[in-house]
C-alpha positions, 0 to 999 in steps of 0.5 A: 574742199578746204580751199573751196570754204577759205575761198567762201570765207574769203569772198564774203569778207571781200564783199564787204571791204570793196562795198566800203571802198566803192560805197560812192559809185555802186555796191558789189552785189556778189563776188567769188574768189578762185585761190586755186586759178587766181580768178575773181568773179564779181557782180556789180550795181553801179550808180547810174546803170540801169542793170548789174555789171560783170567783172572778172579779173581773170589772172591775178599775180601775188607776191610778197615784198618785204612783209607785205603781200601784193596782188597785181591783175594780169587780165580782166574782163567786163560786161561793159566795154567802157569798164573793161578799157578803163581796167585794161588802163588803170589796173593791169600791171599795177601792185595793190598791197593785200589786206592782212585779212586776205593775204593768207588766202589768196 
């Protein structure tokens, strides 16, 4: 039950951090994170799009180098065939440094 509220806490802080991120493209609607299964589900309405799209990171690694936490997505899915190559491309395999606020939890 306590990973189930950090998880909660942690997707709600994540929602607005990625909003400011991609505040250009589009708005993330809903986001669910799965510590546990190392699992992010999201809702997304991009600009442009006339409905919401699903993204999943299915698989997430974490790992710390030096004192910084890095996250690195082993596999993906969309709802949009475009976006799904598009992550396949541009973000398997690559190290994204976690933000202190999330590095604890994930």
């Amino acid at each position: 039950m306590f990973a189930a509220a950090k998880d909660l806490l942690t997707s709600q802080a994540a929602k607005t951090y990625v909003n400011g991120l991609i505040e250009r493209y589009g708005k993330l609607e809903e986001v669910r994170i799965d510590s546990r299964r190392s699992r992010i589900e999201m809702i997304c309405t991009l600009n442009g799009e006339t409905s919401a799209i699903g993204v999943t990171i299915e698989e997430y690694r974490v790992e710390v180098l030096g004192d910084k936490k890095y996250a690195t997505v082993l596999a993906s899915s969309a709802t949009r065939p475009w976006l799904e190559a598009a992550m396949r491309d541009h973000l398997h395999g690559r190290k994204f440094e976690v933000p202190s606020w999330a590095a604890a939890v994930l």
